[in-house]
C-alpha positions in Angstrom: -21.6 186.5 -113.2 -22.3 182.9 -113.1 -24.0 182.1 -109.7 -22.4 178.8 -107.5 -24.4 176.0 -107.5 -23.2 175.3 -104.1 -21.4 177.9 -101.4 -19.4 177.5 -98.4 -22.3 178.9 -96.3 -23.6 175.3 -97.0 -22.4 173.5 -93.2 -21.9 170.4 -95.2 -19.2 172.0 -97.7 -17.6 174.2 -94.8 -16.7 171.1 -92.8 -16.2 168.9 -95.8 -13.5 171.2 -96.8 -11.8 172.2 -93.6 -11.9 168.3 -92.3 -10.4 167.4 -95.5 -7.3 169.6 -95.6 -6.8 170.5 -92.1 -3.9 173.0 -92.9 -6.4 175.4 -93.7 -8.4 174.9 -90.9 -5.2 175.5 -88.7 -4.1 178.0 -90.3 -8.2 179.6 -90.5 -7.9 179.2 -86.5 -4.3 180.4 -85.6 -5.7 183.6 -87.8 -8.9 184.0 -85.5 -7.0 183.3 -81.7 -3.9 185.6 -83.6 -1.3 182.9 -82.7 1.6 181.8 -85.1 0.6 178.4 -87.0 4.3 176.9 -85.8 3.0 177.5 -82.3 0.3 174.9 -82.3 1.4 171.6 -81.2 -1.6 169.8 -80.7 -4.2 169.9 -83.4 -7.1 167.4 -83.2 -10.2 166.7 -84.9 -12.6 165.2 -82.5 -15.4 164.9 -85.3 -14.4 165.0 -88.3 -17.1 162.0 -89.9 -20.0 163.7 -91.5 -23.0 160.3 -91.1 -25.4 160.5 -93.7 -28.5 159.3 -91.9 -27.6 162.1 -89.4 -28.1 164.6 -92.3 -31.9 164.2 -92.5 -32.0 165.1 -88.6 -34.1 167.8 -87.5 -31.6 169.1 -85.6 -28.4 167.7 -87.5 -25.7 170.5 -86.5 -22.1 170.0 -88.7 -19.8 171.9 -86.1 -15.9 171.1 -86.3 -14.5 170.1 -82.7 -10.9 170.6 -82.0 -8.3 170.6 -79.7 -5.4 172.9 -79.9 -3.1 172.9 -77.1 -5.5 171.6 -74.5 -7.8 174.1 -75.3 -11.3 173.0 -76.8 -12.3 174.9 -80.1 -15.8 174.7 -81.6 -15.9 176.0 -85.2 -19.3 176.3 -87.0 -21.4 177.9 -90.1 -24.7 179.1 -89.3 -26.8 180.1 -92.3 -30.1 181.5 -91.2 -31.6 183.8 -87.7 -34.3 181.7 -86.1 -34.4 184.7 -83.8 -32.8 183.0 -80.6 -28.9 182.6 -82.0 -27.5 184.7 -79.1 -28.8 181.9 -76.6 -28.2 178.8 -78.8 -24.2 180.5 -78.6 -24.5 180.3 -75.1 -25.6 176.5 -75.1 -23.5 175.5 -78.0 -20.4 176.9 -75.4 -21.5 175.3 -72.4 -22.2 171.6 -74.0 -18.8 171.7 -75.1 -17.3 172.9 -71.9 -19.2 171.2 -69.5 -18.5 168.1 -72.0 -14.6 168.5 -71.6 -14.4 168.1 -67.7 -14.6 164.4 -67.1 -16.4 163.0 -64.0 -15.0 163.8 -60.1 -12.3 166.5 -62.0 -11.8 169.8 -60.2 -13.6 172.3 -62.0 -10.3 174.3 -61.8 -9.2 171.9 -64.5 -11.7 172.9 -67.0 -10.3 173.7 -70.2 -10.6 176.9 -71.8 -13.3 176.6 -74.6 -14.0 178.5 -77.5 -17.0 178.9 -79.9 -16.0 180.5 -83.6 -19.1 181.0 -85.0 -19.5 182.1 -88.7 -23.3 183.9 -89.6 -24.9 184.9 -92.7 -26.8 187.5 -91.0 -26.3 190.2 -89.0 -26.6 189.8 -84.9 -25.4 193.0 -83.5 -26.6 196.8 -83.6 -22.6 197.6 -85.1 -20.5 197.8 -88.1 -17.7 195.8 -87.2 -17.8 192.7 -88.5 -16.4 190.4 -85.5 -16.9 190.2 -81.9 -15.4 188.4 -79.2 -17.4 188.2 -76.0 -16.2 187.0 -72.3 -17.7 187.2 -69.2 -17.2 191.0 -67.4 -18.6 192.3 -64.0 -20.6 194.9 -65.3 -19.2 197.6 -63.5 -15.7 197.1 -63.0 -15.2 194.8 -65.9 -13.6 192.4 -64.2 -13.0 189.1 -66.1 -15.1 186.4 -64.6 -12.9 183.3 -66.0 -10.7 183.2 -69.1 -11.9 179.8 -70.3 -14.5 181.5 -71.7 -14.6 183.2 -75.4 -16.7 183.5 -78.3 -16.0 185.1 -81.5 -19.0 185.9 -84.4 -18.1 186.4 -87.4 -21.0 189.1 -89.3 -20.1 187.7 -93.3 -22.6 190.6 -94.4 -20.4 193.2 -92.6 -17.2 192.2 -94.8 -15.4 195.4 -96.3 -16.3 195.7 -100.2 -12.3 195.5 -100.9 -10.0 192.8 -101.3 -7.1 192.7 -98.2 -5.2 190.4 -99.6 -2.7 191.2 -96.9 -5.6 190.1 -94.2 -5.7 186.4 -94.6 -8.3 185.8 -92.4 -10.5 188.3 -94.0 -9.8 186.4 -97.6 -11.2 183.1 -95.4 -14.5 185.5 -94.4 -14.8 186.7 -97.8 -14.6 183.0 -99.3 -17.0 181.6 -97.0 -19.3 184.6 -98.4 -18.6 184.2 -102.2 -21.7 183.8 -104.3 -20.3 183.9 -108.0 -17.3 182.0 -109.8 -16.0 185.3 -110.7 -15.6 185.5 -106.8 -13.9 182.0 -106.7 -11.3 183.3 -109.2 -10.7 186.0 -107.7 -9.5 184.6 -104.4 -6.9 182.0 -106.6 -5.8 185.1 -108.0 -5.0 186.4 -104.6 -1.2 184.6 -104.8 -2.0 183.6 -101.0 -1.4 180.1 -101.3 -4.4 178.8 -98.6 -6.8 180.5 -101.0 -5.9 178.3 -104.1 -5.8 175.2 -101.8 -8.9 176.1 -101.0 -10.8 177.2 -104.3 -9.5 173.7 -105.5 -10.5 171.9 -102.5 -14.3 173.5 -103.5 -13.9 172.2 -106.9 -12.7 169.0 -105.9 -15.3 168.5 -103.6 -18.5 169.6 -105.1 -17.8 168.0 -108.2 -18.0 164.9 -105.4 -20.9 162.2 -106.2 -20.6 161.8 -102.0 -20.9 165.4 -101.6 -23.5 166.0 -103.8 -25.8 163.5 -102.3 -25.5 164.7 -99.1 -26.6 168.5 -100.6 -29.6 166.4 -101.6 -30.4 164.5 -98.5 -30.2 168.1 -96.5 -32.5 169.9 -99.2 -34.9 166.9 -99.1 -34.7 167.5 -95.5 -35.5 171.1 -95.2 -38.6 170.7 -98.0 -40.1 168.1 -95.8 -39.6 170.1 -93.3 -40.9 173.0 -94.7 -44.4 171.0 -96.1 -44.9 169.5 -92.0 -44.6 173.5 -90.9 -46.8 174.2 -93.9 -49.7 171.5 -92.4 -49.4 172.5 -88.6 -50.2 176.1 -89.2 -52.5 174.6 -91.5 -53.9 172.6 -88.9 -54.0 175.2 -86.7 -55.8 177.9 -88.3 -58.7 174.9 -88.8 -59.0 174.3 -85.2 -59.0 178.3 -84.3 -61.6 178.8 -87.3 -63.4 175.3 -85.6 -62.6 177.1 -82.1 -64.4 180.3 -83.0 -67.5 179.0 -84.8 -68.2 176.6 -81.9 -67.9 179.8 -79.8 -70.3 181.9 -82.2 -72.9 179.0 -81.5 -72.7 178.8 -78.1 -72.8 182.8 -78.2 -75.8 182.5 -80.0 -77.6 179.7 -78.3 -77.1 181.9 -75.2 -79.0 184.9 -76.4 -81.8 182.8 -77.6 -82.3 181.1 -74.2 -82.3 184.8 -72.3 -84.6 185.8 -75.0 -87.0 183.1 -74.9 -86.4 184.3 -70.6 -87.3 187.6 -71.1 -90.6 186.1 -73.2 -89.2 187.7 -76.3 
């Protein structure tokens, strides 16, 4: 099987592609809040621009913002664990809430918000592969607010077979795909959003635009990865410089309690 060069776990390519042909990002998030596409009648990408000098950014994050309805909608791909996801969910939400209420509004007027959030890894102790979290009192489970909801998509946790019945499973397992057999497979489907979208990948990474933004982002991480490389570097000098200067000290103290004791 012949390995993809580039995958939709890339952040650049998943917003790239759902940007550019916003009737599968509709339809991707009338599948996730289980609403009928006809029912949305406002649809709005707040930032669709992807800014190249942005892309070398440490902390450069490619989300999609929407409104739908008068609800805010944050979509995202998030590749790797750094270990503290769970809380960075709970900012990412709150930015984009606190964000939608404009200054001297009643905070009754708040917008429900909602955070999709797509993970190459897994997050939670389970086998089901989605979760949707709210606020609960925990006894009672009573419902703090609703204009409060995050789903996580677990790609790992996909079923090994094909749905092709479950259309936002063929999205998950698309995102996921590693191979061009995989690719194939989903135009093969006969659900039409999963050719639009195999083409759109074609179309796209075959892009001199796209590709140079893949290039910017991997220059990005190496540099990254030789600065982390020469702080632990410098680090492990100045606990090695640390400990010697300790040693001596160490030392010079016994031989002044020696030379004391008329040893």
């Amino acid at each position: 099987m012949k390995k993809l060069e580039y995958t939709f776990k890339s952040d650049i390519l998943f917003k790239m592609t759902l940007v550019k042909h916003q009737r599968l990002l509709r339809r991707l998030v009338a599948e996730v809040l289980k609403i009928r596409v006809e029912d949305i009648q406002e649809f709005v990408v707040l930032n669709g621009e992807i800014v190249p000098e942005a892309i070398g950014k440490k902390f450069c994050r490619l989300d999609i913002h929407l409104k739908i309805n008068g609800e805010y909608v944050d979509v995202e791909m998030q590749v790797s664990n750094e270990g503290n996801f769970r809380e960075r969910l709970l900012v990412y939400w709150s930015k984009v809430f606190a964000g939608a209420l404009g200054e001297g509004e009643d905070y009754r007027e708040a917008a429900r918000t909602i955070l999709i959030s797509f993970v190459n890894f897994n997050l939670f102790n389970c086998a089901e592969y989605t979760s949707e979290f709210a606020v609960l009192e925990k006894r009672r489970y009573e419902l703090l607010t609703d204009k409060m909801s995050i789903f996580v998509f677990e790609l790992g946790k996909l079923p090994k077979q094909i749905d092709a019945n479950n259309v936002l499973e063929l999205f998950l397992r698309a995102f996921r795909a590693d191979t061009e057999e995989e690719l194939e497979n989903f135009e093969n489907t006969g659900v039409a959003e999963m050719k639009e979208m195999i083409t759109a990948y074609r179309d796209i990474t075959s892009s001199p635009d796209y590709v140079d933004l893949e290039r910017k982002r991997l220059m990005n991480r190496l540099d990254e990865g030789q600065a982390l490389r020469h702080a632990r570097e410098l680090a492990a000098e100045e606990e090695r410089a640390k400990w010697q200067s300790e040693r001596e000290a160490m030392a010079a103290e016994i031989a002044r309690l020696r030379a004391q004791l008329g040893e």
